[in-house]
Backbone as a ProteinNet text record, in pm:
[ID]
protein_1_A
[PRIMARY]
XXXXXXXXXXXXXXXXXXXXXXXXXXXXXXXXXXXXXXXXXXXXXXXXXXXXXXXXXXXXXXXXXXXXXXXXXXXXXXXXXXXXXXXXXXXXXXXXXXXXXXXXXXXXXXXXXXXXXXXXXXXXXXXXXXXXXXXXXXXXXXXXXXXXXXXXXXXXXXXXXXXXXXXXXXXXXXXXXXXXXXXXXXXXXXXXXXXXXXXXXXXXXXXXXXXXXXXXXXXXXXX
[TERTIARY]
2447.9	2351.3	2251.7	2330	2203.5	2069.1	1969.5	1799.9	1751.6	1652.4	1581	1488.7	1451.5	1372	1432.1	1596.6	1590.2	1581.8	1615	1563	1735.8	1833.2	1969.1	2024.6	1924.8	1962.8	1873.5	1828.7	1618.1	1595.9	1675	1621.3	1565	1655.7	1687	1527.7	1484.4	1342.3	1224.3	1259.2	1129.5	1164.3	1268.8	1306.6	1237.4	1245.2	1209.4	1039.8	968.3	857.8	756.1	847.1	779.7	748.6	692.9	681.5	707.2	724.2	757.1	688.3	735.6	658.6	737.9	653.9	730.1	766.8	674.4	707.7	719.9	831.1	854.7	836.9	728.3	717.7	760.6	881.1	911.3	862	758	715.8	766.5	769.6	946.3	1047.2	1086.3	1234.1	1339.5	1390	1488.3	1558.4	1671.2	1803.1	1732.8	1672.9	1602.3	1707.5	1702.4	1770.8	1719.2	1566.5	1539.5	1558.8	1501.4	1538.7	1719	1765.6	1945.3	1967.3	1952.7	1987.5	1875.6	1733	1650.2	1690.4	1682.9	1663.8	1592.7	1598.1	1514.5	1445.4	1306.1	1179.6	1243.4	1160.6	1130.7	1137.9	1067.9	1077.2	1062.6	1126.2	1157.2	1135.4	1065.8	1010.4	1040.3	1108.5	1140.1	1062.2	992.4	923.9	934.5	988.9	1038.7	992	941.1	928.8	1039.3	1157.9	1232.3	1343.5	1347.8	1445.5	1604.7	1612.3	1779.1	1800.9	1724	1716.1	1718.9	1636.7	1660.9	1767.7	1828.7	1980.5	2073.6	2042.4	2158.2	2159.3	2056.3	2027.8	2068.5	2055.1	2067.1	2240	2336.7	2472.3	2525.9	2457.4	2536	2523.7	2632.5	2711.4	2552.6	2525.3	2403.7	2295	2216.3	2063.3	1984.2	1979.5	1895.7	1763.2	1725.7	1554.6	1511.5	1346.3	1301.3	1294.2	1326.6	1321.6	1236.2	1131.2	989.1	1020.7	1003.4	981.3	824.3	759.1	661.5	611.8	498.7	427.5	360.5	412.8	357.8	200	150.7	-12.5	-63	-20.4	-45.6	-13.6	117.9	155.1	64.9	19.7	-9.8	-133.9	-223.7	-362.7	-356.2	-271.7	-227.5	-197.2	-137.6	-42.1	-175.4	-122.9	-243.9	-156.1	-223.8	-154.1	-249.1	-123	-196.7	-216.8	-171.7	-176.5	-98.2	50.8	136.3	279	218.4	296.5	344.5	454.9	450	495.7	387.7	415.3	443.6	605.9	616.2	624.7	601	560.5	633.7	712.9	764.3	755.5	655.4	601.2	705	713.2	726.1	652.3	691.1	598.8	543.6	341.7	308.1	400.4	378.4	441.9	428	294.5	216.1	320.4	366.6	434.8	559.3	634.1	765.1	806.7	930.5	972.6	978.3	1045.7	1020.2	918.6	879.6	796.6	881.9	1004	1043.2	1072.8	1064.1	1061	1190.7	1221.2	1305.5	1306.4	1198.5	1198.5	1167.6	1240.8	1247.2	1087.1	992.5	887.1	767.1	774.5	661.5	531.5	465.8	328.4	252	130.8	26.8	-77.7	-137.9	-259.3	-356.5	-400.7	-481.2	-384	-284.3	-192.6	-195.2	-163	-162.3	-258.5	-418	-515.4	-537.4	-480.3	-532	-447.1	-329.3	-236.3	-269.5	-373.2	-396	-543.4	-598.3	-742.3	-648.3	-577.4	-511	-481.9	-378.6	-326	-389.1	-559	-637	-686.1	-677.2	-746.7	-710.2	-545.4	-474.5	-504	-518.8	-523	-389	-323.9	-147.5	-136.3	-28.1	22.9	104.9	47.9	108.9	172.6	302	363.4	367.7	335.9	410.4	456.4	555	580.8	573.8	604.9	512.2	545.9	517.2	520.8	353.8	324.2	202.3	134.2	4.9	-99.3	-263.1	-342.9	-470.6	-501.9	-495.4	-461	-508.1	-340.8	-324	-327.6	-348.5	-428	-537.4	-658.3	-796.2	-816.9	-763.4	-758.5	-672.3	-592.5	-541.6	-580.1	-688.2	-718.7	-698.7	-777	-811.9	-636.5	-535.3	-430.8	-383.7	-240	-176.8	-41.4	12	100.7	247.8	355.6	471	582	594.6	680.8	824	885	1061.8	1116.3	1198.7	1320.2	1399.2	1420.9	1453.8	1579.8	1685.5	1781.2	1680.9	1693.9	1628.2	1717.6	1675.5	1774.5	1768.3	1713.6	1703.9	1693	1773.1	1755.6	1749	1620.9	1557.7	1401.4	1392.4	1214.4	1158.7	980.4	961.8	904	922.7	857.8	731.1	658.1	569.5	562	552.4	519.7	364.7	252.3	128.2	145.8	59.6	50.4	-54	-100	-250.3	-263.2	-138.9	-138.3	-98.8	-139.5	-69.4	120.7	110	281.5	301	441.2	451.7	463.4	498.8	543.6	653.3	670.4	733.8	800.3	948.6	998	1020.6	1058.2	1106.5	1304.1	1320	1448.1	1517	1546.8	1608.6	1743.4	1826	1986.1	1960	1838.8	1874.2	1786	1768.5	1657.9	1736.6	1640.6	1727.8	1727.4	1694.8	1689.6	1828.4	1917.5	2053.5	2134.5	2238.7	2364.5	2411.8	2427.2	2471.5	2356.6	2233	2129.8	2102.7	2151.5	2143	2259.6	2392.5	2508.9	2488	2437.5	2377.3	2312.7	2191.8	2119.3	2233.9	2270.3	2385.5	2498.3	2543.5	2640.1	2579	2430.1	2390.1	2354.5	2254.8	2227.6	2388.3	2480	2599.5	2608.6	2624.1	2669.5	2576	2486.2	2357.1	2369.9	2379	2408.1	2492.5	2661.1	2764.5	2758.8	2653.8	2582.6	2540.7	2473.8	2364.7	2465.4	2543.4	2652.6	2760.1	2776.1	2847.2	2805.7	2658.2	2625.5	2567.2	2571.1	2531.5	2422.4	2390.4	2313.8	2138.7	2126.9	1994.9	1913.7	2064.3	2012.8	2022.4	2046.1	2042.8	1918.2	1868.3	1757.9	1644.2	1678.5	1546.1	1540.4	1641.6	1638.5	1531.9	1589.6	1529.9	1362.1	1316.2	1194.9	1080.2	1170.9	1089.5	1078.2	1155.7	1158.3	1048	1093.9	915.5	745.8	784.3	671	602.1	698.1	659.9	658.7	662.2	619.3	507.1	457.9	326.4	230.1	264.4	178.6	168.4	241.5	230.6	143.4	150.5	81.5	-33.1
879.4	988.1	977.5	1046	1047.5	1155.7	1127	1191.2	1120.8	1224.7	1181.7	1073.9	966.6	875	783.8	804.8	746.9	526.9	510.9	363.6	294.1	375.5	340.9	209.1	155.7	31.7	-92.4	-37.3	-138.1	-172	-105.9	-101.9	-247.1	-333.6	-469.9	-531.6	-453.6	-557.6	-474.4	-396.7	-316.3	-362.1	-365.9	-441.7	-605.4	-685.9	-833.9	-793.3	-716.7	-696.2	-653.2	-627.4	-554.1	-596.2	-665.2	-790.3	-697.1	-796.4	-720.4	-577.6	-518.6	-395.4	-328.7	-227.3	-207.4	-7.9	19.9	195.8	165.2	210.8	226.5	392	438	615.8	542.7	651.1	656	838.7	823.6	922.2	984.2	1119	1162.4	1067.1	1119.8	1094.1	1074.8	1210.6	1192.7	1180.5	1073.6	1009.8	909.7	857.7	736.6	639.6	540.7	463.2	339.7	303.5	191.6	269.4	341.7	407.5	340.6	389.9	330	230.4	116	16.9	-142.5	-59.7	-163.7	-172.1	-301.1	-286.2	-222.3	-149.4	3.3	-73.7	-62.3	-80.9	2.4	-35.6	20.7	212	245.7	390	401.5	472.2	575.9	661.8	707.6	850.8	871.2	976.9	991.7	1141.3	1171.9	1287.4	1377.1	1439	1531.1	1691.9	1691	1851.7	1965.5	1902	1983.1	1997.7	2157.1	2205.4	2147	2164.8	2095.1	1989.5	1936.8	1754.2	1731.2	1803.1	1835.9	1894.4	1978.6	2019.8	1868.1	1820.5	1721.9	1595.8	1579.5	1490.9	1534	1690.3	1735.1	1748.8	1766	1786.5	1631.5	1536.8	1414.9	1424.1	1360.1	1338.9	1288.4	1174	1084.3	1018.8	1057.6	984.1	913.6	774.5	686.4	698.2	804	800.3	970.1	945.7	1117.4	1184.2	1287.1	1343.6	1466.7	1440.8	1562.4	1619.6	1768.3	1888.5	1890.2	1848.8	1840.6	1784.4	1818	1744.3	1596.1	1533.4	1402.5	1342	1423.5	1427.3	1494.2	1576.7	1669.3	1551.2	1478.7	1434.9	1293.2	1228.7	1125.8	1157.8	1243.7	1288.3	1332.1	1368.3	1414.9	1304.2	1196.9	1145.8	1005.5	1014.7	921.5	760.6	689.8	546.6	425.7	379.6	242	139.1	113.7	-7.1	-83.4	-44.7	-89.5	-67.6	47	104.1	11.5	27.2	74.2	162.8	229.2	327	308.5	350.1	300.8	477.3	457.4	585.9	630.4	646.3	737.1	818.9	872	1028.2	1031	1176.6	1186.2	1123.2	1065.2	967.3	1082.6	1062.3	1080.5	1131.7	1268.9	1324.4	1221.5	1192	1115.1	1013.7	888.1	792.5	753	918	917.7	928.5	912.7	898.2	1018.5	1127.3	1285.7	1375.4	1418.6	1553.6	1654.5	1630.1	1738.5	1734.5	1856	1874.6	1804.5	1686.9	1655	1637.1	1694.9	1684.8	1863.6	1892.1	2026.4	2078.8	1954.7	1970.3	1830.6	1859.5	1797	1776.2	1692.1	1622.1	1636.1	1745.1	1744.6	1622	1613.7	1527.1	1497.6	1645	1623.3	1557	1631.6	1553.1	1420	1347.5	1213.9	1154.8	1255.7	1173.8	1208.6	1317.4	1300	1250.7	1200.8	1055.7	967.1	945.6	801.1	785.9	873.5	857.6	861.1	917.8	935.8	774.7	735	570.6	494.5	491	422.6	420.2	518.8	533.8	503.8	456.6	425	336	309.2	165.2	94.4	81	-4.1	-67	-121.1	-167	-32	-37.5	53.5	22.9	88.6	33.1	154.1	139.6	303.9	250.8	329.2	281.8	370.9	347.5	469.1	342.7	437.7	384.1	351.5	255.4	178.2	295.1	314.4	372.1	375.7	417.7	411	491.9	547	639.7	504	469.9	405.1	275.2	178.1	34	74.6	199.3	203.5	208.7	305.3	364.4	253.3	144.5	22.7	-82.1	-116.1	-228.6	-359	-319.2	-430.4	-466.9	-379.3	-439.7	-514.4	-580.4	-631.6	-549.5	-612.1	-532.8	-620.3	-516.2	-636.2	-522.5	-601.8	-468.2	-583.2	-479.9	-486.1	-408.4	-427.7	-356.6	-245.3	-166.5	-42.2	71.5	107.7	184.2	312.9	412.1	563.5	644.4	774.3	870.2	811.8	753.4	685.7	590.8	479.3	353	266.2	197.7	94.9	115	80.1	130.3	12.3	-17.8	-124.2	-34.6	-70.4	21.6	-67.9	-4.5	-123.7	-67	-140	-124.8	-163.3	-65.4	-115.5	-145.8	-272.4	-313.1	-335.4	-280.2	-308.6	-411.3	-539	-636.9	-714.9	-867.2	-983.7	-993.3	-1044.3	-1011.9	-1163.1	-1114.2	-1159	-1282.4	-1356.8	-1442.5	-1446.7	-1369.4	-1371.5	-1201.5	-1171.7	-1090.9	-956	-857	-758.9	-783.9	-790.1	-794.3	-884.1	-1021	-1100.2	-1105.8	-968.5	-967.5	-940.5	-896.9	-840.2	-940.8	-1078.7	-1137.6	-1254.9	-1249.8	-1321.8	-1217.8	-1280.9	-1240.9	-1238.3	-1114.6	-1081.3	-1092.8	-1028.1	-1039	-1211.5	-1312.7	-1430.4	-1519	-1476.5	-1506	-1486.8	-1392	-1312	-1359.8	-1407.7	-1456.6	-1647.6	-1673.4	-1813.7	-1837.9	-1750.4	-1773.4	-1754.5	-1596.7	-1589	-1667.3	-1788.3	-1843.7	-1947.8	-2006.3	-2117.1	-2090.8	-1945.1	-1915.4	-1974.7	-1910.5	-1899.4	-2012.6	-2127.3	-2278.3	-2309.1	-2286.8	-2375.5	-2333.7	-2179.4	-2125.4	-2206.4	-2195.9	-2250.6	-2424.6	-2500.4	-2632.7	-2635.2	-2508.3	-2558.2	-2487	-2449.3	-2370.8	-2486.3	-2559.5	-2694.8	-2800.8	-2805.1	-2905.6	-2893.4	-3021	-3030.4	-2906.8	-2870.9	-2795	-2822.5	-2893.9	-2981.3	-3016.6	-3073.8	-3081.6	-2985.7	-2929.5	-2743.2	-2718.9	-2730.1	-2644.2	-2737.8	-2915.4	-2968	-2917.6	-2932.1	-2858.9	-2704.5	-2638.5	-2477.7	-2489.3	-2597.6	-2601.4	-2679	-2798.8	-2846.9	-2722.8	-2654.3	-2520.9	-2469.8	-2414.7	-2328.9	-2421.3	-2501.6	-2559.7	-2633.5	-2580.7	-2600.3	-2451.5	-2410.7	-2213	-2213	-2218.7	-2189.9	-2294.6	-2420.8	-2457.8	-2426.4	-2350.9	-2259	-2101.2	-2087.2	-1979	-1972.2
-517.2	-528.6	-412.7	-308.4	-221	-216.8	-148.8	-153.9	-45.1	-20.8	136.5	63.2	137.1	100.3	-10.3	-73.7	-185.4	-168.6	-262.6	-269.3	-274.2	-239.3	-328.7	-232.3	-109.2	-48.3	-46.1	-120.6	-141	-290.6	-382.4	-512.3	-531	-558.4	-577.2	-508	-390.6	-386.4	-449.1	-486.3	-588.1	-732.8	-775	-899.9	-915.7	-815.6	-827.9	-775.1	-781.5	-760.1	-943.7	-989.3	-1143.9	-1276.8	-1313.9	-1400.6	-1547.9	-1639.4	-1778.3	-1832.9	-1884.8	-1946.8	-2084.2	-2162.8	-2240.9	-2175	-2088.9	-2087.8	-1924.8	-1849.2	-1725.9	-1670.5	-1609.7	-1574.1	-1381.3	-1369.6	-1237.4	-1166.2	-1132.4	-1060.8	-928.4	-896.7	-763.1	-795.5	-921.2	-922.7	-840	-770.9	-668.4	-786.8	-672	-679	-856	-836.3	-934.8	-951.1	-779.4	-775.3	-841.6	-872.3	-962.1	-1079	-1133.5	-1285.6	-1297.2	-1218.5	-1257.3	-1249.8	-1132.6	-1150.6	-1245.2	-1259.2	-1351.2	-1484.7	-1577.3	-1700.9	-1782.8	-1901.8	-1933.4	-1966.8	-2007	-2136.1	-2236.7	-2321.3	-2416.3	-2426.4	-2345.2	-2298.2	-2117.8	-2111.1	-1983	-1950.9	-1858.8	-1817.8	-1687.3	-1652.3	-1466.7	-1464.3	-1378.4	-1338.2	-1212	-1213.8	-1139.6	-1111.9	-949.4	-942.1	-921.9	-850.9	-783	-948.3	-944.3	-1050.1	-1010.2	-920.9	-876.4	-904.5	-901.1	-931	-1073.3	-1106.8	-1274.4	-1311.3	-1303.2	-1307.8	-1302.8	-1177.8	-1134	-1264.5	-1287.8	-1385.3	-1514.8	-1579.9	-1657	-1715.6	-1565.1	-1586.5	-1584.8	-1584.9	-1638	-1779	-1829.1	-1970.5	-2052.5	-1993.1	-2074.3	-1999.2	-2020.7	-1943.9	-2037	-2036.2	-2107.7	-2086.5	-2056.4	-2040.3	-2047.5	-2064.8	-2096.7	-1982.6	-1900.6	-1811.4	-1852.7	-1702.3	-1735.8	-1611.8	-1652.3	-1505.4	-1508.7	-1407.7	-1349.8	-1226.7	-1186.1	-1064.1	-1079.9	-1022.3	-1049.2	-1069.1	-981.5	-1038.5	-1133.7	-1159.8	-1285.6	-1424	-1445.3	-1547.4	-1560.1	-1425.6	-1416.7	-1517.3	-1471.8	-1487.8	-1626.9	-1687.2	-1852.8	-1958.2	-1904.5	-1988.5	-2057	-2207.6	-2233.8	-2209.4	-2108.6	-2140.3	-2204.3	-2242.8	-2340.9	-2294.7	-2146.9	-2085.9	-2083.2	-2171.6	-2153.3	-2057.3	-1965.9	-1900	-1765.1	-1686.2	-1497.7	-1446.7	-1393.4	-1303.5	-1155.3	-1109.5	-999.6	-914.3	-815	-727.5	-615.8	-556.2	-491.4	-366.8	-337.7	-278.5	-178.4	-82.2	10.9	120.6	185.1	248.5	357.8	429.5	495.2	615.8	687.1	795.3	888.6	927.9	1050.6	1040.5	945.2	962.4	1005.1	1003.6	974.3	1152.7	1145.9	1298	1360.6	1264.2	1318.6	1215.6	1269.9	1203.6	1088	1156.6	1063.8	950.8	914.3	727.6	665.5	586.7	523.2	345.6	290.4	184.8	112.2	7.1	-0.5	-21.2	-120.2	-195.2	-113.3	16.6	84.9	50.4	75.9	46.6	150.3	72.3	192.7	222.2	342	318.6	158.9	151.6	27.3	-93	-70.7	-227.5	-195.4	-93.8	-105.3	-167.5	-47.2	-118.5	-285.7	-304.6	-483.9	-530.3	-516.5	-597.9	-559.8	-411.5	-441.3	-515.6	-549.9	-627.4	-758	-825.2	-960.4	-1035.7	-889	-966.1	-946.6	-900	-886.9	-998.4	-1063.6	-1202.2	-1326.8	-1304.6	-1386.5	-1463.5	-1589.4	-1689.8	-1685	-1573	-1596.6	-1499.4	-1496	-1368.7	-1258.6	-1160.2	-1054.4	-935.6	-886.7	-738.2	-722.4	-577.7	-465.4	-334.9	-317.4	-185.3	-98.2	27.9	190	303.4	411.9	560.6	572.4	641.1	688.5	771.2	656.9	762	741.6	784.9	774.7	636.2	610.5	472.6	331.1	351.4	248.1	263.5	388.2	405	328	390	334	176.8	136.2	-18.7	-90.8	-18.7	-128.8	-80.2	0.3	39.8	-44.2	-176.5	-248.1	-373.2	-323.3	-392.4	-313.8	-384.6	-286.9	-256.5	-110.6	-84.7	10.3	0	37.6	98.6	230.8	356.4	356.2	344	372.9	492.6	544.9	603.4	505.1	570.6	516.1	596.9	558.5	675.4	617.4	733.9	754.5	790.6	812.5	886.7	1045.5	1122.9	1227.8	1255	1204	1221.2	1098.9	1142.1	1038.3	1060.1	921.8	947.5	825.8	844.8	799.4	651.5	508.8	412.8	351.7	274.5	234.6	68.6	-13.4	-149.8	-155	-228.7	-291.5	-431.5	-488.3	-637.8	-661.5	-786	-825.2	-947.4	-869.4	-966.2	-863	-918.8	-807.2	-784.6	-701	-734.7	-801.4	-918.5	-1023.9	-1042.8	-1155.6	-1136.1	-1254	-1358.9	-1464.7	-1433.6	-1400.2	-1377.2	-1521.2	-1519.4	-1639.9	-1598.2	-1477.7	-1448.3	-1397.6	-1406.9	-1350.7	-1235.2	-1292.5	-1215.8	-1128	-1018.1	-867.5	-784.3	-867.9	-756.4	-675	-555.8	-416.9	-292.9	-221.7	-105.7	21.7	-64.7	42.7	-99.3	-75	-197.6	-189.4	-68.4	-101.8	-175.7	-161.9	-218.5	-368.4	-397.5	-503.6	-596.8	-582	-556.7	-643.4	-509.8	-553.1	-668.8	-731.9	-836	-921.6	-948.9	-1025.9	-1118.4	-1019.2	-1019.9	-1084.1	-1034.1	-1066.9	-1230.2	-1270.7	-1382.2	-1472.3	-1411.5	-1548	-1575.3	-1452.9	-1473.4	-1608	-1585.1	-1652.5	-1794.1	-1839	-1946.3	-2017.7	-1933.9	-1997.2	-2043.3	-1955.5	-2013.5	-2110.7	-2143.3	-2287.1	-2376.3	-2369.3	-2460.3	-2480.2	-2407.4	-2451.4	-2564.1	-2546.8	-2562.6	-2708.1	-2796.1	-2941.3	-2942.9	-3135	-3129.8	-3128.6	-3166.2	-3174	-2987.1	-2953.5	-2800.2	-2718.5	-2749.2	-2691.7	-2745.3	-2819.8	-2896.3	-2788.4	-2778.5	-2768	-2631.9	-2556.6	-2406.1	-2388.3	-2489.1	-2477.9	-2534	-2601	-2643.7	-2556.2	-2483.1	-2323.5	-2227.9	-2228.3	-2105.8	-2127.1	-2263.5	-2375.3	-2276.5	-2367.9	-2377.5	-2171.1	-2122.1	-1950.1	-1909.3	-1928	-1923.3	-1961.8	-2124.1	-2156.7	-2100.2	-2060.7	-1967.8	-1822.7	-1775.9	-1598.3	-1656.7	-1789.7	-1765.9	-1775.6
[MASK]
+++++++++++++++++++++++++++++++++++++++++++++++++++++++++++++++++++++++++++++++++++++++++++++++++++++++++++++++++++++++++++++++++++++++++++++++++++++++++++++++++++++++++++++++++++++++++++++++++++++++++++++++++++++++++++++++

């Protein structure tokens, strides 16, 4: 499913960026290449302006999540949250940043819209990510989060992307299967996870248990 800007070669480092939650709202949908490949919460919300996109979504068989026709600031600014949400963000990224000027998104983002989504998820009671190309804009208006730049393929190349979070980055994941840095990376944990599984699946039941209760009890002391 391709989309201009979509995430369908990056997901995997916005996924190991998102710490547990129970309501995931993916704001500019698109393609909703993390919506597909993350583990759901509890609830799901993808938000979408463009009617086609809604169609496209609409003519699959089954969609595990609520799909809203709307503007992303509009819903942001509506929706009551409990604080148990993440909202991860999307936009059309800034004209100024992009390599060409020209129009590649059907439903473009003006200056002001940026700036009123970035006053919106400032206001948010949750955890928030957006991602965009590096600029004075959004260094200024996210100063005080933190933030984390990847490599990225474009319609021209490679380009550097940056994710903002208005949380530390994590330390306790929502998604475990996409973390590692490169598929042999990713590969490695994998392989090592199963070994280890299939250990404590061997082994008596008592010492399985005392194993899984030292783990416990060295977690709640890191946290």
């Amino acid at each position: 499913m391709n989309y201009p800007g979509g995430k369908g070669g990056v997901y995997h480092k916005l996924i190991n960026l998102m710490p547990p939650h129970e309501i995931y709202i993916e704001a500019h949908l698109g393609g909703g290449a993390v919506m597909r490949h993350k583990y759901p919460a509890k609830r799901n919300i993808g938000i979408e302006i463009d009617s086609e996109v809604i169609q496209m979504w609409n003519d699959k068989k089954a969609i595990d999540f609520e799909l809203i026709h709307d503007d992303a600031i509009n819903f942001l600014r509506s929706y009551e949250f409990t604080g148990k949400e993440l909202v991860y963000c999307d936009p059309p990224y800034l004209r100024e940043t992009r390599k060409t000027y020209a129009r590649i998104y059907k439903y473009e983002y003006t200056l002001e819209q940026h700036i009123k989504l970035l006053e919106v998820i400032k206001s948010l009671p949750c955890m928030v990510m957006i991602s965009g190309y590096e600029s004075k804009l959004y260094t200024v208006s996210l100063t005080e989060w933190h933030s984390h730049s990847y490599k990225a393929g474009c319609h021209h190349g490679v380009a550097t992307e940056w994710v903002w979070m208005n949380y530390p980055p994590p330390v306790e994941l929502h998604d475990y299967r996409h973390l590692g840095n490169g598929f042999r990376e990713r590969e490695r944990i994998r392989k090592k996870s199963n070994r280890w599984v299939a250990k404590l699946k061997s082994m008596p039941v008592l010492e399985r248990q005392a194993l899984l209760s030292a783990i416990h009890a060295t977690r709640e002391q890191n946290e």
